[in-house]
MIDOSE-1310 file (N, C-alpha, C; in nm, 2 decimals, decimal comma, always signed):
residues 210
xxxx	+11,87/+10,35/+8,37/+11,85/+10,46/+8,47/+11,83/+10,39/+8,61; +11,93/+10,45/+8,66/+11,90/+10,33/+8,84/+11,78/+10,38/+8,91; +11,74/+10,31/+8,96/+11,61/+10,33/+9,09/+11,59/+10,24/+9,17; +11,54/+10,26/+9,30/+11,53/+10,18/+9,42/+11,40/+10,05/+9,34
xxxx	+11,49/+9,96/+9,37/+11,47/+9,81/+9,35/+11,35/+9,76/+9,43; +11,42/+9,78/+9,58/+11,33/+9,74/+9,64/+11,18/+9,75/+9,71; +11,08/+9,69/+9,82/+10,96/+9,76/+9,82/+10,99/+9,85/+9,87; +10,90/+9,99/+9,88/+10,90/+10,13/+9,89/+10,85/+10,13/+9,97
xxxx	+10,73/+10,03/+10,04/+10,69/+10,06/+10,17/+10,77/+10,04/+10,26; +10,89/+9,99/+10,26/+10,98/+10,01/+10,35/+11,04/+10,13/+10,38; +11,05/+10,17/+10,28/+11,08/+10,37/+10,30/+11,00/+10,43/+10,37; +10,87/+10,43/+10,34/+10,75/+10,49/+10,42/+10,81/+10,39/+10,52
xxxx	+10,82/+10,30/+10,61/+10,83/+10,29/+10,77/+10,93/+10,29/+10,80; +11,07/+10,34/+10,78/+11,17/+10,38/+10,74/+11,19/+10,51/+10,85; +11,08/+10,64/+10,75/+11,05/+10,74/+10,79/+11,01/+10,77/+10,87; +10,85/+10,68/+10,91/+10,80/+10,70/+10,98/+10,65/+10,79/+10,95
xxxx	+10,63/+10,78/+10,84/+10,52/+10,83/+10,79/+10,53/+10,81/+10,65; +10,39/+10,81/+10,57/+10,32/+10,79/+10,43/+10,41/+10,87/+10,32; +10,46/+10,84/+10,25/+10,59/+10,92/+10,21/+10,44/+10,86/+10,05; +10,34/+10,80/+10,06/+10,27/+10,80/+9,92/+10,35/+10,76/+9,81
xxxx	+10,45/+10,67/+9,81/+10,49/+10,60/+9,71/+10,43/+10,48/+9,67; +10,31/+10,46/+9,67/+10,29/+10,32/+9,64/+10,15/+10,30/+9,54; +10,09/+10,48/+9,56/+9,96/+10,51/+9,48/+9,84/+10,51/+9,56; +9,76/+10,39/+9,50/+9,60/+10,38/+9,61/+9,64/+10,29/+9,68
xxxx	+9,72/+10,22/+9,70/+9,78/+10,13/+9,83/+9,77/+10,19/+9,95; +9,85/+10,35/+9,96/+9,87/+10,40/+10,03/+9,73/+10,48/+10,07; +9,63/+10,45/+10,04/+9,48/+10,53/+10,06/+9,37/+10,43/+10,13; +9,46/+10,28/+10,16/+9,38/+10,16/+10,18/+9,47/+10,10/+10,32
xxxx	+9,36/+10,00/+10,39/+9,42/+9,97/+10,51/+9,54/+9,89/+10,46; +9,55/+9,83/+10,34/+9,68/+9,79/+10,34/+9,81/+9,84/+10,36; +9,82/+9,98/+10,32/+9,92/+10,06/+10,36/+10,04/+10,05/+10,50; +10,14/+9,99/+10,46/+10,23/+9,91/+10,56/+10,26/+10,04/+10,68
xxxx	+10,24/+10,15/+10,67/+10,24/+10,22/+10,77/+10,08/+10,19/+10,87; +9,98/+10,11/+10,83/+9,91/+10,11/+10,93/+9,90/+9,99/+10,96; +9,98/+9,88/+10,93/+9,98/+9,77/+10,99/+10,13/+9,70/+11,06; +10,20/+9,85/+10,98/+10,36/+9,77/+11,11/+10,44/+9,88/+11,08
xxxx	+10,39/+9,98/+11,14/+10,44/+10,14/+11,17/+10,62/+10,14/+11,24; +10,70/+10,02/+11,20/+10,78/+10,06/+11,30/+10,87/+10,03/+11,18; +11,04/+10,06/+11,22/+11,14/+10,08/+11,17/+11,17/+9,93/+11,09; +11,15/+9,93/+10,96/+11,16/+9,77/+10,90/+11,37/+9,68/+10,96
xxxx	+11,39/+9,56/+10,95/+11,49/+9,50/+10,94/+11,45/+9,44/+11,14; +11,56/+9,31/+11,16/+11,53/+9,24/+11,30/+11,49/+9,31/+11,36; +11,54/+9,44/+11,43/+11,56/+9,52/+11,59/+11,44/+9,63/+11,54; +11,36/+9,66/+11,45/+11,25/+9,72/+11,41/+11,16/+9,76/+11,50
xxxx	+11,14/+9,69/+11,57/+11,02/+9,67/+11,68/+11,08/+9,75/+11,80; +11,18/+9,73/+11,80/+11,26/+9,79/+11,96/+11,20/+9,97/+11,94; +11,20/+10,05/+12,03/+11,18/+10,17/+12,05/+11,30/+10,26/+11,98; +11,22/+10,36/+11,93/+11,30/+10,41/+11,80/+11,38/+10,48/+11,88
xxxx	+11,54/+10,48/+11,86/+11,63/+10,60/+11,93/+11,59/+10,70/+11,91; +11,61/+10,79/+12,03/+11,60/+10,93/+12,00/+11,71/+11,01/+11,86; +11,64/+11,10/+11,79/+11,76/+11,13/+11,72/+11,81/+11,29/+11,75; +11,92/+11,34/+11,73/+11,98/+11,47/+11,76/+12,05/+11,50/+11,64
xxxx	+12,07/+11,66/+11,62/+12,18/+11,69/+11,50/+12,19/+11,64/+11,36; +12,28/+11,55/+11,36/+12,29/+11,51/+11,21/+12,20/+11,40/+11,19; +12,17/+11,33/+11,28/+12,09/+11,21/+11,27/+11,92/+11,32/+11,22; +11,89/+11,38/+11,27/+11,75/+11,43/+11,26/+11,77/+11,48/+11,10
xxxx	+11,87/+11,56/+11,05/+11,90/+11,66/+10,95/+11,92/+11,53/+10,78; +11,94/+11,42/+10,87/+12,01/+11,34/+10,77/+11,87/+11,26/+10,70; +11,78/+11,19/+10,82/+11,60/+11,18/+10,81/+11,53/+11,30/+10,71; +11,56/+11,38/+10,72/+11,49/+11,49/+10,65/+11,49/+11,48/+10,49
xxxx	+11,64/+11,49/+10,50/+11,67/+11,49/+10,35/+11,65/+11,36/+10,28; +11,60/+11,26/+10,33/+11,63/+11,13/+10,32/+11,46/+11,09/+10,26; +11,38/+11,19/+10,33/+11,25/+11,16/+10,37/+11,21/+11,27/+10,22; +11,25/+11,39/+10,18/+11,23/+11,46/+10,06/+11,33/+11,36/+9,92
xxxx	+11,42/+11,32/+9,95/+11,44/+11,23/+9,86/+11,40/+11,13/+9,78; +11,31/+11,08/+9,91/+11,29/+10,97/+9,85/+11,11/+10,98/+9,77; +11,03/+11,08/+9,86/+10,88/+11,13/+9,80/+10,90/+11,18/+9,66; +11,03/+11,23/+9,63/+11,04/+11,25/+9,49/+11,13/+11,16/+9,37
xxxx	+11,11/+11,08/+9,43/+11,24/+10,99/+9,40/+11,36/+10,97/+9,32; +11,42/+11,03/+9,39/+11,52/+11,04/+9,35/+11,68/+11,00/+9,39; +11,81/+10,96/+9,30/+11,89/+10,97/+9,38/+11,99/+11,03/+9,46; +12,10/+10,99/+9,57/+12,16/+11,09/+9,58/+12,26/+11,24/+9,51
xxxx	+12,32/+11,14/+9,39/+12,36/+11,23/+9,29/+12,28/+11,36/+9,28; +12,18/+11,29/+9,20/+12,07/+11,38/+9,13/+11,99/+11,49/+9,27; +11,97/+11,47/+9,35/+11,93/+11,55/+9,45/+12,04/+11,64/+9,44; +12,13/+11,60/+9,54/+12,24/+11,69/+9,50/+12,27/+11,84/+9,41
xxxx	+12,26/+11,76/+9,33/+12,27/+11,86/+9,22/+12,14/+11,96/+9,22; +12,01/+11,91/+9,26/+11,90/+12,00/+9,26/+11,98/+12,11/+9,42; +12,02/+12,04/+9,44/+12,04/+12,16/+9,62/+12,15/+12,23/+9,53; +12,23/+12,22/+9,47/+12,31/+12,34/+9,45/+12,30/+12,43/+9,38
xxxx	+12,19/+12,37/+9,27/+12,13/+12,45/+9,21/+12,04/+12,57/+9,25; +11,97/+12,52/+9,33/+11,94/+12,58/+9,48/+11,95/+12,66/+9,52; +12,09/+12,61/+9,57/+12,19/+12,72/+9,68/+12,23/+12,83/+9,53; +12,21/+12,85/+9,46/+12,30/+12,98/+9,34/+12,21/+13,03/+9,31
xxxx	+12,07/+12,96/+9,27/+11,97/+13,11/+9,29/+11,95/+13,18/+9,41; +11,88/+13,25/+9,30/+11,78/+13,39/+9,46/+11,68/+13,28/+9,55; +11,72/+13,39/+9,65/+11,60/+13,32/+9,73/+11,65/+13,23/+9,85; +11,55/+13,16/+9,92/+11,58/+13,07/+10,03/+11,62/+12,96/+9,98
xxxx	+11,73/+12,90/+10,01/+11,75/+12,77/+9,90/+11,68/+12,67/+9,91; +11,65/+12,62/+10,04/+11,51/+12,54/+10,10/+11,36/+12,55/+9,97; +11,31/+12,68/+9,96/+11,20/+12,71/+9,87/+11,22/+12,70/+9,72; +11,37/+12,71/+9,69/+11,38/+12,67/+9,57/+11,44/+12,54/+9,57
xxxx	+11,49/+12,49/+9,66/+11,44/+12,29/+9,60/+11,35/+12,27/+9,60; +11,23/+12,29/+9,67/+11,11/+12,25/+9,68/+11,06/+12,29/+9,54; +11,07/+12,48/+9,50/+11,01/+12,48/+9,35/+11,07/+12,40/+9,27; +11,19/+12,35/+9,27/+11,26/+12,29/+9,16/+11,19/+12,16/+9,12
xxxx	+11,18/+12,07/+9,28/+11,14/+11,93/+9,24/+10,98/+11,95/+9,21; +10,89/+12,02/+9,26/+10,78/+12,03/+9,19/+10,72/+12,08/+9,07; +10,83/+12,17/+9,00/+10,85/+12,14/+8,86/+10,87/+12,04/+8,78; +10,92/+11,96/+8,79/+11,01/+11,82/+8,73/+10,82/+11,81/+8,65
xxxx	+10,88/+11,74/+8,53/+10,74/+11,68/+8,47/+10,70/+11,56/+8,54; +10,77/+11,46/+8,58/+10,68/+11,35/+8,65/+10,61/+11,37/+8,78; +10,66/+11,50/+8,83/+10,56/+11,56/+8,95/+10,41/+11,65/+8,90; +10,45/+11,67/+8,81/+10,37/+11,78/+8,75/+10,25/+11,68/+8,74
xxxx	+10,29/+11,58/+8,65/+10,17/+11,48/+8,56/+10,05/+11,41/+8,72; +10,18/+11,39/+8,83/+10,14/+11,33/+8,95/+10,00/+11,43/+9,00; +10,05/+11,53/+9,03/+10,00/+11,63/+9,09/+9,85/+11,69/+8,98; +9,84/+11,64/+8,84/+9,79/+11,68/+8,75/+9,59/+11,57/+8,81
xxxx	+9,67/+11,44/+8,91/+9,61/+11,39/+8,92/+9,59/+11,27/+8,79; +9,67/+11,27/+8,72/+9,66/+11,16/+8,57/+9,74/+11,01/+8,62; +9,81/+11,03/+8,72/+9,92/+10,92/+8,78/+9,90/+10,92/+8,93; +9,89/+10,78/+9,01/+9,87/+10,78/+9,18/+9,95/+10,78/+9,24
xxxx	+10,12/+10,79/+9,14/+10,23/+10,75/+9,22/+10,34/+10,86/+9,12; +10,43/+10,88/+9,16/+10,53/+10,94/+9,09/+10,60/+10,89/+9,01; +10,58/+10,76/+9,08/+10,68/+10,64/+8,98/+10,62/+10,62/+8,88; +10,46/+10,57/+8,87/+10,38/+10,61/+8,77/+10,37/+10,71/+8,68
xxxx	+10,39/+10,84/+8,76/+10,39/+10,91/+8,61/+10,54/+10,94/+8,55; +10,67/+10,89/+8,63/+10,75/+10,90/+8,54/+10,77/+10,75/+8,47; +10,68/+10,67/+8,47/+10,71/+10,57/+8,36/+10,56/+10,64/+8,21; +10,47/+10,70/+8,25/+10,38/+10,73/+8,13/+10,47/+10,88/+8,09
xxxx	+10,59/+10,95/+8,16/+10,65/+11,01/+8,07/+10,75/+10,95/+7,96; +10,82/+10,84/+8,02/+10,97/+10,77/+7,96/+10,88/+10,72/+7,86; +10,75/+10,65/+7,85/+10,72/+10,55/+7,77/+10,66/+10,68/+7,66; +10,70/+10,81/+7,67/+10,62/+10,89/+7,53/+10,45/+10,91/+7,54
xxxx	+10,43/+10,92/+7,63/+10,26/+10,97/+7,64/+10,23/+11,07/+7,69; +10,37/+11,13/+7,71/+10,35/+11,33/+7,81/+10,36/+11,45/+7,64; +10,32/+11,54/+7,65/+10,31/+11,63/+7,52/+10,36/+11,76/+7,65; +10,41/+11,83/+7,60/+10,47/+11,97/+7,69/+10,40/+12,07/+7,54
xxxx	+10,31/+12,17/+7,52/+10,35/+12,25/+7,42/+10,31/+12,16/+7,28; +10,27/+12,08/+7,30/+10,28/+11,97/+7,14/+10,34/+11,90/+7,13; +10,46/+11,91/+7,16/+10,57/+11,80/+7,15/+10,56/+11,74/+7,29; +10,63/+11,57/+7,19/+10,65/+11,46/+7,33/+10,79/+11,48/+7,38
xxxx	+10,75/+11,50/+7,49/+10,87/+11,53/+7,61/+10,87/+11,41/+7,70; +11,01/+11,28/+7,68/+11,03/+11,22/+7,76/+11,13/+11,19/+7,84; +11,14/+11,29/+7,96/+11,23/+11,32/+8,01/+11,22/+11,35/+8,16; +11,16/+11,25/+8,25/+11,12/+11,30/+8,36/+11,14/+11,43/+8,44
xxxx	+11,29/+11,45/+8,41/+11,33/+11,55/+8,53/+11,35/+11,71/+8,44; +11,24/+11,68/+8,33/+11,23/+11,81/+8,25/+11,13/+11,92/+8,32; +11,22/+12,04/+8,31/+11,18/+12,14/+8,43/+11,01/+12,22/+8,35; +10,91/+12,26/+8,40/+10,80/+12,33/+8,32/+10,84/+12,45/+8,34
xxxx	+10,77/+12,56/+8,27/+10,77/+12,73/+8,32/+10,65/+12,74/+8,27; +10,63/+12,88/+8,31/+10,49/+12,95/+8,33/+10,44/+12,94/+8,20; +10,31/+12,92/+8,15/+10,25/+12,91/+8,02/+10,28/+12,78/+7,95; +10,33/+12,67/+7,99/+10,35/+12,53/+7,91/+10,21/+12,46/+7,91
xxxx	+10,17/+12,43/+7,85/+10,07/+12,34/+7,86/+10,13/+12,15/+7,81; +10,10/+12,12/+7,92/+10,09/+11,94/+7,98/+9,98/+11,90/+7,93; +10,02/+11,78/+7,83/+9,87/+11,72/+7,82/+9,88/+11,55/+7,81; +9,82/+11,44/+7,83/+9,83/+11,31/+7,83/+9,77/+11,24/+7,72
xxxx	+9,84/+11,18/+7,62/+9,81/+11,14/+7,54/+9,66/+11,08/+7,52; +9,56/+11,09/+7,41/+9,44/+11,06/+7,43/+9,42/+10,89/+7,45; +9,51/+10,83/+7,38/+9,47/+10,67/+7,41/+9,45/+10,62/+7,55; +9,49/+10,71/+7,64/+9,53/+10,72/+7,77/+9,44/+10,75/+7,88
xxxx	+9,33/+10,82/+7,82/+9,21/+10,88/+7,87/+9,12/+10,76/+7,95; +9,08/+10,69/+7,90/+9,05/+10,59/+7,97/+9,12/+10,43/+7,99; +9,25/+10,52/+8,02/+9,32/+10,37/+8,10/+9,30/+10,34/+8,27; +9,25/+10,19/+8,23/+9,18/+10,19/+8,43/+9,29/+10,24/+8,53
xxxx	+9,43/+10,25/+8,51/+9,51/+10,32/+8,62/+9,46/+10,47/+8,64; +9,50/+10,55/+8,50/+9,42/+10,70/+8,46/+9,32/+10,72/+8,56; +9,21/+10,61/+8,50/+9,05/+10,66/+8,59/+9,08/+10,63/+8,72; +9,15/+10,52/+8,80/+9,15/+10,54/+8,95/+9,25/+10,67/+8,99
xxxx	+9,30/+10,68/+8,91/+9,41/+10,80/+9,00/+9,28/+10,92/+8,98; +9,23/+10,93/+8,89/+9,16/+11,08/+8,85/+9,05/+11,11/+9,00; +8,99/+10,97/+8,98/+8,88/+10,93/+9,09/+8,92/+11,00/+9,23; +9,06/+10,93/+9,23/+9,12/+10,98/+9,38/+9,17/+11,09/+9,38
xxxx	+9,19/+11,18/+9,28/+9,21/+11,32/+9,30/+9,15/+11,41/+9,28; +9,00/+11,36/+9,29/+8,85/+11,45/+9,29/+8,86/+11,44/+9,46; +8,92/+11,41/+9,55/+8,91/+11,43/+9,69/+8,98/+11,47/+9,77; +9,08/+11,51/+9,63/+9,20/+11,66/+9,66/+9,16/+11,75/+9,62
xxxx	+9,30/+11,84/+9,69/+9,28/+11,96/+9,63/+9,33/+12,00/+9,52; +9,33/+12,07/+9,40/+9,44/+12,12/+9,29/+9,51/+12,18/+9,34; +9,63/+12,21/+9,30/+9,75/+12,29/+9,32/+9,70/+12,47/+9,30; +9,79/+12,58/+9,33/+9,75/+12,69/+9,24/+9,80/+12,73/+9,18
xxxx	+9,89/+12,67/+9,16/+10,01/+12,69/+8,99/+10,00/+12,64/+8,89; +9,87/+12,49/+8,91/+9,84/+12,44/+8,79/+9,71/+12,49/+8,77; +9,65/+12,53/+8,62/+9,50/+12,51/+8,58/+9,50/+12,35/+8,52; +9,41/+12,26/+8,60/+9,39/+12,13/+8,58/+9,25/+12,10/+8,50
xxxx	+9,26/+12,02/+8,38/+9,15/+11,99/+8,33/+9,21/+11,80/+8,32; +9,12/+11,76/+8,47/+9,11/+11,66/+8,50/+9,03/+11,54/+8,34; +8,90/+11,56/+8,39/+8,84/+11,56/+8,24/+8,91/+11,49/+8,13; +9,01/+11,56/+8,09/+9,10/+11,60/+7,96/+9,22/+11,57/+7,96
xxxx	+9,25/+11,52/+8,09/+9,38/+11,48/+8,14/+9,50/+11,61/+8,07; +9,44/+11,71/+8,10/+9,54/+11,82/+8,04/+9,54/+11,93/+8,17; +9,71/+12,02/+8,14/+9,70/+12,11/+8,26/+9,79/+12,26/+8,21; +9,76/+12,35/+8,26/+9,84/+12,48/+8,23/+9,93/+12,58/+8,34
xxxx	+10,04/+12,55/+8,31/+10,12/+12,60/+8,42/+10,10/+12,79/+8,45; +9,97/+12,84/+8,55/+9,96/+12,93/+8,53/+10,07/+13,02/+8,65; +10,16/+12,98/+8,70/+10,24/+13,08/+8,81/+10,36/+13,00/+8,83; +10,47/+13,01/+8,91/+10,58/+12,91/+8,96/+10,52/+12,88/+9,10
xxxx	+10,52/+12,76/+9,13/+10,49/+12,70/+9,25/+10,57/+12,77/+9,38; +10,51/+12,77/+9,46/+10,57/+12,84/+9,60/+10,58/+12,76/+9,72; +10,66/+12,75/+9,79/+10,68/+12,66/+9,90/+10,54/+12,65/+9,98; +10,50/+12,77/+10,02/+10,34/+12,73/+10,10/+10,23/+12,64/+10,04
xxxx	+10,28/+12,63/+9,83/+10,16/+12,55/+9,82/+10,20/+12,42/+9,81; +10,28/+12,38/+9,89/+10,35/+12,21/+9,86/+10,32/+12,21/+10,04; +10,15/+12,14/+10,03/+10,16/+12,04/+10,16/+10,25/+11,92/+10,23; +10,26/+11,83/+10,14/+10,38/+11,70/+10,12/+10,44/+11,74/+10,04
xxxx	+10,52/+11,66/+10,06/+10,57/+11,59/+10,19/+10,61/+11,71/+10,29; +10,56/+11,68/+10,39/+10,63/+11,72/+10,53/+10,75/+11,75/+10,59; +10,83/+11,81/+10,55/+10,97/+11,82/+10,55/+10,97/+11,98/+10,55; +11,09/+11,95/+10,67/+11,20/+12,10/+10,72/+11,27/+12,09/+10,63
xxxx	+11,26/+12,18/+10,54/+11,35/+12,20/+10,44/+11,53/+12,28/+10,51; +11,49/+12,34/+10,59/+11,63/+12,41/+10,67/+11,65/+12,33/+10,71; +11,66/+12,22/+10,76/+11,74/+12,11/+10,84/+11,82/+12,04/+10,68; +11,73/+12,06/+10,60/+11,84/+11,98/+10,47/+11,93/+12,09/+10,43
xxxx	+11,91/+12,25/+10,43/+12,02/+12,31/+10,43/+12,13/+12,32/+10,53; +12,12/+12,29/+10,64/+12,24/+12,27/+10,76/+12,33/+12,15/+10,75; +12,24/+12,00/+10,67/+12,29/+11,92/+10,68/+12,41/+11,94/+10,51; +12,37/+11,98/+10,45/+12,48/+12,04/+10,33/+12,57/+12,13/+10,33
xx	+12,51/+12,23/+10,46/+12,59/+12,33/+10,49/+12,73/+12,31/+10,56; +12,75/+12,18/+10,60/+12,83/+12,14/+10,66/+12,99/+12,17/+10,61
């Protein structure tokens, strides 16, 4: 399965903001966005160009890409899936990728990173319903219950992510039993309740619309 190789904090200053790829890194002064906030490679440091049009539209989708991580193929295919339902197609990428199970597990608070929790899905420690589902980009619906394998309960990654998600908020589409590292998908997620990433989702439809 391909994935970005290289360090990720370079995406976050890339962007230009905490794109949260990195886990509790990104919750500590180490976090490369607060020690060299500028555009990584030689000319970095120079003053960022202004961007217009496609350049702005192109950042966007670049910037929801990558917080979910995913590639361009695979994105793709979530926007046109997208674009054929009902609805604003913007709000249904956004429902789409925050269904995915390795968002779900993230968001569950059981994993600090995405990338984290789609490796504790690949490695067989996600249950959907009873059964093991290893399949990151497996979609949930209303009434599935997620739960994290018990050997798992007290793994020291587990307890720091849990720790740091006692200082969030829960979602309202999940019932979370932090505790128990278990959750119940009680509604479909809605674009208002996806704070992050930060992204104009209509700029990524203009930029496809093309």
């Amino acid at each position: 399965m391909a994935r970005h190789r290289e360090a990720v904090c370079r995406l976050c200053r890339r962007e230009g903001q905490k794109l949260f790829l990195k886990g509790l890194r990104c919750f500590t002064e180490k976090c490369a966005i607060e020690k060299r906030n500028f555009v990584p490679g030689q000319h970095g440091q120079a003053r960022r160009a202004k961007m217009v049009g496609y350049g702005v539209q192109l950042r966007e989708k670049q910037k929801m890409k990558r917080t979910y991580g995913l590639l361009e193929r695979q994105f793709r295919t979530y926007f046109e899936k997208a674009e054929r339902a009902q609805g604003p197609t913007g709000s249904n990428l956004f429902v789409m990728l925050e269904r995915r199970l390795d968002n779900v597990i993230y968001r569950m608070g059981v994993a600090s990173s995405r990338s984290q929790a789609r490796q504790f899905v690949l490695h067989g420690h996600v249950r959907v319903k009873g059964h093991k589902v290893n399949i990151p980009s497996y979609l949930v619906h209303v009434g599935d219950d997620i739960m994290v394998k018990e050997k798992l309960h007290q793994n020291p990654m587990v307890l720091e992510a849990r720790n740091l998600a006692q200082s969030q908020g829960q979602m309202p589409w999940l019932e979370i039993d932090r505790e128990n590292c278990k959750a119940r998908v009680i509604s479909m997620p809605r674009r208002e309740d996806v704070q992050t990433p930060l992204v104009n989702e209509q700029l990524i439809v203009e930029l496809y619309s093309k």
